[in-house]
N, C-alpha and C positions, 0 to 999 in steps of 0.2 A: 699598426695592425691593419689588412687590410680586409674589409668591409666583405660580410659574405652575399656572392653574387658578381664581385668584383672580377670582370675581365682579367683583370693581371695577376688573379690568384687561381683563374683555370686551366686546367694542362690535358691534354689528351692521353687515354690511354695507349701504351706504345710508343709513345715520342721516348725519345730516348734524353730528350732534357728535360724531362717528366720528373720534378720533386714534390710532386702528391705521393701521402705516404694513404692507407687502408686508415686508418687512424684517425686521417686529416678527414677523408668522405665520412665516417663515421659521424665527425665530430659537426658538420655539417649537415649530417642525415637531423641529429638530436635538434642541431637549432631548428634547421627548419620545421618541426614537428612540435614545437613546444608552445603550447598556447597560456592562457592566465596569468595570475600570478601577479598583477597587478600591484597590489596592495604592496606584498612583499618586495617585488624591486623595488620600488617605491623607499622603502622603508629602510630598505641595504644601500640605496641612494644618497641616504640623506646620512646614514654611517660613514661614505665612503668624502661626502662633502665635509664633514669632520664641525668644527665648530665647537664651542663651549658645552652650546645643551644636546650637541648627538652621542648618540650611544657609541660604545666600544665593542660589544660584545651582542649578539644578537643570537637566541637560543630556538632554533627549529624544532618541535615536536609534531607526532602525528604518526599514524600508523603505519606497520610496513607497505611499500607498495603505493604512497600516495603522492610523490615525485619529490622527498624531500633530498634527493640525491639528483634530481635532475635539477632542481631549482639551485643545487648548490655549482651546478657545472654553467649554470647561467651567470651566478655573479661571480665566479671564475672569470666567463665569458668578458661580462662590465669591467672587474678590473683592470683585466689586459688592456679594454682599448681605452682606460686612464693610466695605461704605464706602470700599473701598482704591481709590485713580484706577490706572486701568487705560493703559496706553500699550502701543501694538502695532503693532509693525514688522514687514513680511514683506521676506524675503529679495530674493523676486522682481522685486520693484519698489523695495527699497531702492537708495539709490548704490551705487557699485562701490567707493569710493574711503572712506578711513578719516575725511576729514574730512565728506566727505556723511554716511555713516552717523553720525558720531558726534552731527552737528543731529538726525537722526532719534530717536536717543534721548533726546536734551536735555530735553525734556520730564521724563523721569523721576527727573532728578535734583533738582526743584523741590519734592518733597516725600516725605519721606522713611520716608511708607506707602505709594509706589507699589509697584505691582507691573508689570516688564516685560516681555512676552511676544513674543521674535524667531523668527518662522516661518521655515522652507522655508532655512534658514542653509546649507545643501549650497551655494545658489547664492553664497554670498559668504565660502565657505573660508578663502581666501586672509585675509581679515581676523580667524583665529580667533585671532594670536598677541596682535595691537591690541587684541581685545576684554577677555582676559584680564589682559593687563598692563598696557596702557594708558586702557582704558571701564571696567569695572567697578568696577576698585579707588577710580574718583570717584565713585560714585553712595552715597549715603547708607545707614549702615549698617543702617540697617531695612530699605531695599529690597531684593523677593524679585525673581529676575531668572530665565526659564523661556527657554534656548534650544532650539529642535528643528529637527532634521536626520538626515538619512541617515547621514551616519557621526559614529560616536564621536569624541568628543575625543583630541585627538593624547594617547599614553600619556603623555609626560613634564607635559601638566597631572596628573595624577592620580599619578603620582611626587613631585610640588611638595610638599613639607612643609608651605607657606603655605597651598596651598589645601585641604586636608584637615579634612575636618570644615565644610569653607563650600561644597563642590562636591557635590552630588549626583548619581551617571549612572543614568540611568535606560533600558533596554533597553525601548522598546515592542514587542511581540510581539502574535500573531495571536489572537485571543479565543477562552476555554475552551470546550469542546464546549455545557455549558450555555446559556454567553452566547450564543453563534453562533446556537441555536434560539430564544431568548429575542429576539436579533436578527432575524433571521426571522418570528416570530411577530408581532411589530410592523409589521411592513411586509406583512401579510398573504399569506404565503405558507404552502401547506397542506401541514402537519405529512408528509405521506406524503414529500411531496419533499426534506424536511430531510437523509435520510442520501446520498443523494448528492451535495445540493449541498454540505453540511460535509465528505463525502470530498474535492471535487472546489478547495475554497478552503482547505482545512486552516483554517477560523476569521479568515479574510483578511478584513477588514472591507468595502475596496473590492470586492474580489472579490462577497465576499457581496450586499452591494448592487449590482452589477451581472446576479447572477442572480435577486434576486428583481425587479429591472427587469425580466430577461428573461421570468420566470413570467410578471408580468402583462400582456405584451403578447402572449405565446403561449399564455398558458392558458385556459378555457373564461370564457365571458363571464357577469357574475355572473346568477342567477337562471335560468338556464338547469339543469333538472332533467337532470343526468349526473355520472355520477361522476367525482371530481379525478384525472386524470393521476397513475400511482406511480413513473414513469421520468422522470432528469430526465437531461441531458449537456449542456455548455457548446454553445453556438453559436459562429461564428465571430466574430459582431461581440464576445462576451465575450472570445474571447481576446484577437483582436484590441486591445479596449480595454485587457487586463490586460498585454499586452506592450509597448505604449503608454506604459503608465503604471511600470510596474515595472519594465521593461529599458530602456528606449528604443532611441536605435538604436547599435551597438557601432559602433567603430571601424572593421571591413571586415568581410568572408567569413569570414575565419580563426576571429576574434572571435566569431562566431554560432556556427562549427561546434565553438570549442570551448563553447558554451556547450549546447551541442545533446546534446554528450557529456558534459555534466556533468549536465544532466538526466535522462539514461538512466543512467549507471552511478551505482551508491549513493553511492561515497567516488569523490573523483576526485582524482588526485596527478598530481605534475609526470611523473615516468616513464609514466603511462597518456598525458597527453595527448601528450609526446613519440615515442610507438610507435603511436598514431594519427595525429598530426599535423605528426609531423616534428621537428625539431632547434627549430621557433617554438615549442614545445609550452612551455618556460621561461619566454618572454615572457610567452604567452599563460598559463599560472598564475598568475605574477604580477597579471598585469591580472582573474583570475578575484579572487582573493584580496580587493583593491581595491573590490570593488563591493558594494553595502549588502545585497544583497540574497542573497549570499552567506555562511555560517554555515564558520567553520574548525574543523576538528577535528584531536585528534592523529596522524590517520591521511591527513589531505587536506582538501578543498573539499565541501559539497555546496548545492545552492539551497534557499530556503525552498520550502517545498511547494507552495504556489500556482501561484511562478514554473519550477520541475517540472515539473506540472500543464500547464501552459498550454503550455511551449515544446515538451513531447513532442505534444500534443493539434494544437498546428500544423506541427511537420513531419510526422508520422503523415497529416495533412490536406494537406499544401502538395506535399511529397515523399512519396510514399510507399515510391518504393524505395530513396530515401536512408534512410528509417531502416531498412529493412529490412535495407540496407548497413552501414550502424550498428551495428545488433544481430549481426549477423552478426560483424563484426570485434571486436566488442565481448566478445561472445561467446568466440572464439576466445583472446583475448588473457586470458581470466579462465579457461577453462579451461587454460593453461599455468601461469599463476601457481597453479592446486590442484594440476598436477602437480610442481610445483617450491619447493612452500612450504615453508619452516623450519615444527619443530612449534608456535609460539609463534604461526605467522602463518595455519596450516592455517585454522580457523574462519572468521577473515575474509576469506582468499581463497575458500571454496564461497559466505559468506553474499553477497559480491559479486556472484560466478557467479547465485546463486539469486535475487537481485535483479533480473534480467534479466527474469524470467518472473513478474512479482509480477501483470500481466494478465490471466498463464493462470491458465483453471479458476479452483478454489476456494484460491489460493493466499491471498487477500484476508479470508478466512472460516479460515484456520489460520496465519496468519501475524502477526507485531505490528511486526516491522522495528524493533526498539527500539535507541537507538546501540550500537556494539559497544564492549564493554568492562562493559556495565551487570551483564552476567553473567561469570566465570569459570570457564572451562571446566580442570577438574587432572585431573592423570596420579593412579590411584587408588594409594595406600598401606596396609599395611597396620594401619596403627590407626584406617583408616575401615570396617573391617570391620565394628564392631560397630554405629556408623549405616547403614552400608549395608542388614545382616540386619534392624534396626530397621525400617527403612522398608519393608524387603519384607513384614516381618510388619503392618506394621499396614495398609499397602493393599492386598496380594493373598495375604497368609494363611503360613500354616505351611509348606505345600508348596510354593510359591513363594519362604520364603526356605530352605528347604532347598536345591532348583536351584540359589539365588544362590552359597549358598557350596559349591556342587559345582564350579562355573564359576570359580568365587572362586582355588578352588584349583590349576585348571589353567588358565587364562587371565587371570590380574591382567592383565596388560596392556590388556584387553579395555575393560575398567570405566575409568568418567571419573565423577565426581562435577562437580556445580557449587554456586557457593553465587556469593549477591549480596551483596558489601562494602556498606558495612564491617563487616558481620556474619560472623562466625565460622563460624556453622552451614553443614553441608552444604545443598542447598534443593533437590537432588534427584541423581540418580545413572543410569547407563543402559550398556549394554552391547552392543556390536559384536562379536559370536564370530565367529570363522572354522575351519571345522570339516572335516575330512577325515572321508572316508567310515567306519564310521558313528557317528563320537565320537557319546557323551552318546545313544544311542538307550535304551540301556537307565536311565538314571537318570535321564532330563527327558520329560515327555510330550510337550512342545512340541517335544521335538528328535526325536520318535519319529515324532510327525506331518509335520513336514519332512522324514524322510527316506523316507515311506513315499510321499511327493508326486514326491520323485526318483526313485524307483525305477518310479513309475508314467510318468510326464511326461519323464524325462528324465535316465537316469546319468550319473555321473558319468564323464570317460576321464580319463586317465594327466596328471597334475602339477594336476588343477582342485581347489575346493575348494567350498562353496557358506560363506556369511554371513546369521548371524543377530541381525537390531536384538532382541534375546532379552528387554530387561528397557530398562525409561524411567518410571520413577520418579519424580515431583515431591513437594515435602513437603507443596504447601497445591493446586496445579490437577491434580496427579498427570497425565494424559495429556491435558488440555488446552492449547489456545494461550497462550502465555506465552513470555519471555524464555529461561527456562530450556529447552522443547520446541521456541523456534528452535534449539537450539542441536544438540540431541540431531538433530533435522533436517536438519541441515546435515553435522554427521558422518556420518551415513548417505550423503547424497549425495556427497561428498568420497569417503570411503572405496569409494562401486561405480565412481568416476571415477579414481580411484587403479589398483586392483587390476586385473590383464592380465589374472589365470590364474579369476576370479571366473565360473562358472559360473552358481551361482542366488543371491538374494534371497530372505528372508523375514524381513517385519515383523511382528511378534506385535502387537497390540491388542485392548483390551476389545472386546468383542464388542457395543456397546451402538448403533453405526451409526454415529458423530461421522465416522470417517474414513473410511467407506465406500468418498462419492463420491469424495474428493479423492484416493484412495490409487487409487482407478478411474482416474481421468482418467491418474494416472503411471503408468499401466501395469501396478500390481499387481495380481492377480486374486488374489482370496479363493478358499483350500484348501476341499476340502468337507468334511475332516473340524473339528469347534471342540474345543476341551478344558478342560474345567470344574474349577478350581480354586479353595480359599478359597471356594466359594460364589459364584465371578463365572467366565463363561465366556468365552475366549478366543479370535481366529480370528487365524489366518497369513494373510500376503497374500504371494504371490509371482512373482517373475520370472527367467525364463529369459534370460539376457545374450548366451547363445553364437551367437545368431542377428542378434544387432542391438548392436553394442558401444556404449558411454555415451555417445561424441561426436557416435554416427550418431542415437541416439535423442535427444540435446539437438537437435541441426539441425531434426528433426524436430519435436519438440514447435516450436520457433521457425518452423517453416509452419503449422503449425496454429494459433499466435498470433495469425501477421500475418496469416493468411488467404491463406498463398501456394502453398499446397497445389495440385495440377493437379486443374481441376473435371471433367477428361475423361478419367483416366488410362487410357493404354495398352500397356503397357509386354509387352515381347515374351513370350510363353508360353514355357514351361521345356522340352527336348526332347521330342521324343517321344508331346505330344497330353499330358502331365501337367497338371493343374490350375496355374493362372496364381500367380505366386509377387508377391503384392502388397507394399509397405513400408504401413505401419501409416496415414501420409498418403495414398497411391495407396487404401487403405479405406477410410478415411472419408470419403474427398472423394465414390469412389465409392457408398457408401451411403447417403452427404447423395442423389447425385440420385438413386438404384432408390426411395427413399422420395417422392419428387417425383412420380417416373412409374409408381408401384405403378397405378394405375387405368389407365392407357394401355399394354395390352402390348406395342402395338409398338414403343415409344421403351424399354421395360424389359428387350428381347430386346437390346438394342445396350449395356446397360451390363456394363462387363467382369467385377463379379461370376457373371456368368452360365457364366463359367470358373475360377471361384475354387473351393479345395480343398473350403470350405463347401456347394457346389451340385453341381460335378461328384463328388466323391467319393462320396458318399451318393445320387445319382441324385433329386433332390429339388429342383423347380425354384425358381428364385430368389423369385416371389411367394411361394411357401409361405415357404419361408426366411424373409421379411419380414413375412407375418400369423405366424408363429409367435413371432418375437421380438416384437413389439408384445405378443402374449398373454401375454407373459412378466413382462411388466413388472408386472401385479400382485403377482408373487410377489419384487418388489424394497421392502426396506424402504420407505413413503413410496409408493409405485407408484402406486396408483389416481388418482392426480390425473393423472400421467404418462398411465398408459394411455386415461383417456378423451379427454385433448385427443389423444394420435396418433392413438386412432379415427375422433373427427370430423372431421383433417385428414387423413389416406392413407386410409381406410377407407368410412369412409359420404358422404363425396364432398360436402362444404361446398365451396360456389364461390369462398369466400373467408376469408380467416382473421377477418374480421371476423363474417361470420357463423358461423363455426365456435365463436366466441366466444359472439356470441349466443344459439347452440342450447345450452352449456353452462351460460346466464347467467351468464358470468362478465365482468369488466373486460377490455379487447382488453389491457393491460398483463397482466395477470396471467394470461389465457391463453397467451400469450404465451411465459411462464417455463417454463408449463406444459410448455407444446410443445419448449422448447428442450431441457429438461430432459428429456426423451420422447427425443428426439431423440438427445441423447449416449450415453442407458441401452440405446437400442435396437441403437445401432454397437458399443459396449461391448460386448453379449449376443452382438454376431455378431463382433465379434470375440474372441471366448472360447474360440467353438467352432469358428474357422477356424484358430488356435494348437494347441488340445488335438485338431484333430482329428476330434471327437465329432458327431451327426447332432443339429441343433434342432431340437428337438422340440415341438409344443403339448404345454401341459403337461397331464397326463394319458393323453399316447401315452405308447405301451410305449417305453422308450428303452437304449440300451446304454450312455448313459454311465457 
């Protein structure tokens, strides 16, 4: 066989000694395009070497669409160039029936270096017991035999003592972040759009090739001087195709809606689908269970990420207040389960909860969603004492593990270590205090500066407490995203959705920016006082609960998600001509449009900030208010990028964001970010000072805060 790339196998189109057939280019488009798969040659390699202990039969499973029909035209490929006759049956077009099929393989048992390769077998199931016990066992003991299909072999083949050590299963899965861009890169699609499309197919082979189809019939035409598009998101014909191909169509309504619900919640079990969808909710696990494209874990059901991907991406598109309904319910039934969880179950009930919003903000940039159990979260003991002060000392210094073991001493409970099996070590540690008025003021500086933030913002009354994330610890990312900082994560969130009598929050963090925004968008606001220890300097972020309790500001955050926020809010003024008492969504929605109509004052007199505590209380009309927070934004870590794109959109008066783009010479994507990001810091800023209270100021006025 000659070698692809081989001179003596290329021919010109139009010669007329021309024996390339459309067939042959094809079959040379496939190789050159096919990346991974490693493991699996590998492994078909060592069938094909034959020997006492290699297998005879080697069994591909995995979902539709994930190349187990391409990988089977690969060791097609291998075989020919070892001379082995290749015979190949697809499922689809095979008989139905056991003695059709078995002509169909006939072939293979005539020589006994064949190698058989039966495709798309889902379609012809029912004949998996024939095959095993009644085809196989006659085909000649050299012959290597490659079945692939959707589902795994029934378990009691792979129980059979006989066939052990001559059965091979092989799990086809979706290609490694490498391959995926490697694949990509083949089919010409430009490097900037790789991290969305491998977000958006989890390494799905078809998937992948369906978006870079989609690039090149949507992206810039070649030779044309402009820059490559840096935002990519499925289209609908993509989903469309990928729900087509991977789900097809369920048996009814029921069927869809529970699949709807398994793609929104992380883990899905028979009890969730039952308390959303009724007493069928059994059935329908079951049948969840059953399908290829579904992954079981010891906790429940969840979809491969693609198929995730896709079925949220089209009801979000198809329905949109079905999911909203969705989440909403969805929502609700996950926040019972945190208040009612055994301590064994606490972590995976908030990490479910917090699964819900893995959309919002920067949850996607501090989060890894890694299966639950990968990390162990323990109740601290005391002979973890002496790793715990360990650790404090070698990442945040002397004086900080001082604090630890002051905390140590009077709130063990507090402390949770984690460590990742099967290793022994601890892999980081972290602390949840809950503190009455004014524990730990004098021995923690941290605790001195939260409580001098109380006193100014907000006392304490009679049975509250406030809570402090005091210490988070990792032994190799320290406060980075990682398994171990989901976790620490999610205890925080659990514990302010637990607690009734919880007046304030305060998260301590290096003070180096990482959490800035993300800890912004949740509502924390950075203290002003920081406190520098070990030579690294620290900021509190914190929040007041008593005005908005955890399930009003979950519902919340979930309009700001879905976008179902009121674009018009108008909600009654407070008695008496006092300034208009907003919810945090009635602000933003309203400060999205005062920023629209900053240059039009007469459409900026009618938005109801113009009654807000921020405008009326200070006597300072709403455009100031809004050229002041814009000017602020440079003094925001990262700011200046922010502040000149809100300039050139609300300020100097570009008639389009496309030339607002222009004038900055920047990419319309990545002004774009610019602006968005402008956008959030500048609502942020006003609402800062519509909470504390305080007059915004340009920076440089004299100011009282």
């Amino acid at each position: 066989m000659t070698s692809l790339g081989d001179p003596a196998n290329m021919t010109t189109l139009g010669d007329p000694t021309n024996t390339t057939t459309l067939g042959d280019r094809l079959k040379q488009t496939r190789r050159a395009s096919f990346v991974g798969r490693d493991e699996e040659l590998r492994r078909f390699g060592r069938a094909l070497d034959g020997g006492p202990d290699a297998p005879r039969v080697l069994f591909l499973h995995g979902p539709g669409g994930v190349g187990k029909s391409a990988l089977l035209q690969r060791f097609a490929d291998a075989a020919e160039l070892r001379n082995r006759p290749v015979v190949q049956v697809d499922g689809r077009t095979a008989p139905t029936d056991a003695r059709g099929f078995d002509h169909a393989v006939r072939p293979a048992s005539r020589d006994p270096r064949a190698v058989l390769l039966i495709d798309t077998f889902e379609d012809r199931g029912h004949l998996e017991t024939w095959l095993f016990d009644e085809c196989l066992p006659y085909l000649p003991d050299g012959t290597v035999t490659v079945v692939a299909g959707r589902r795994a072999p029934d378990p009691a083949r792979l129980a059979d003592p006989a066939w052990a050590g001559l059965l091979d299963v092989l799990p086809v899965t979706a290609l490694e972040p490498a391959e995926g861009r490697l694949f990509l890169l083949r089919r010409g699609v430009p490097e900037p759009l790789h991290h969305d499309i491998l977000s958006f197919t989890g390494g799905h082979p078809l998937a992948l090739a369906l978006a870079a189809a989609a690039t090149r019939h949507t992206g810039p035409q070649s030779g044309m001087d402009q820059p490559a598009a840096v935002d990519w998101a499925p289209g609908q014909d993509v989903i469309a195709a990928l729900l087509r191909h991977l789900v097809g169509e369920p048996p009814s309504r029921a069927h869809w809606a529970a699949l709807e619900v398994c793609a929104h919640a992380h883990i899905t079990s028979e009890p969730l689908l039952r308390a959303l969808l009724g007493e069928q909710g059994r059935e329908l696990f079951a049948w969840l269970r059953e399908q290829p494209y579904i992954e079981t874990t010891t906790a429940g059901v969840h979809p491969h990420d693609v198929v995730r991907e896709a079925l949220e991406a089209d009801l979000r598109w198809r329905d949109p207040d079905g999911f909203a309904d969705l989440h909403t319910r969805l929502r609700q039934y996950m926040l019972e389960r945190v208040g009612t969880a055994a301590p064994a179950r606490f972590l995976q009930a908030v990490g479910e909860l917090q699964f819900l919003y893995r959309t919002d903000g920067f949850m996607a940039d501090t989060h890894r969603w890694h299966p639950y159990g990968l990390v162990e979260d323990l109740p601290y003991r005391p002979d973890h004492e002496p790793v715990v002060l360990e650790l404090a000392r070698d990442r945040e210094g002397a004086e900080s593990a001082r604090a630890a073991a002051y905390w140590l001493a009077r709130q063990p409970e507090a402390f949770r270590v984690q460590r990742v099996p099967p290793a022994e070590d601890v892999a980081g540690w972290s602390a949840w205090l809950k503190l009455a008025a004014f524990d730990g003021e004098s021995q923690d500086p941290v605790a001195a500066v939260a409580w001098e933030h109380v006193r100014r913002h907000g006392p304490l009354r009679a049975g509250e407490h406030i809570a402090m994330a005091r210490f988070h610890i990792g032994r190799g990312t320290y406060q980075r995203p990682s398994p171990v900082m989901d976790l620490v994560l999610w205890r925080m969130l659990g514990e302010i959705v637990r607690d009734e009598r919880l007046a304030w929050t305060f998260i301590v963090m290096r003070d180096d920016g990482f959490w800035d925004r993300h800890l912004l968008h949740c509502d924390m606001r950075p203290v002003e006082t920081t406190v520098e220890t070990g030579g690294h300097r620290y900021r509190l972020f914190a929040h007041d609960w008593r005005p908005q309790p955890a399930d009003s500001w979950l519902a919340e955050k979930t309009d700001e998600m879905l976008g179902t926020a009121p674009a018009d809010p108008a909600p009654a003024a407070a008695q008496g001509g006092d300034a208009l008492i907003l919810t945090r969504a009635e602000f933003t929605a309203a400060a999205r449009s005062a920023l629209r109509t900053l240059r039009w004052p007469d459409e900026l007199a009618l938005n109801p900030l113009r009654n807000s505590r921020l405008v009326r209380t200070h006597a300072m009309p709403l455009a100031d208010v809004l050229h002041n927070a814009i000017h602020r934004l440079p003094l925001e870590r990262g700011g200046e990028k922010s502040h000149r794109a809100a300039m050139a959109a609300f300020v100097e008066g570009a008639s389009t964001q496309e030339a607002a783009a222009r004038r900055l010479g920047l990419p319309f994507s990545t002004y774009r970010r610019h602006l968005a990001a402008a956008v959030e810091r500048i609502i942020d800023i006003m609402w800062r000072h519509e909470i504390d209270g305080t007059p915004l100021r340009r920076p440089g006025a004299h100011s009282a805060e």
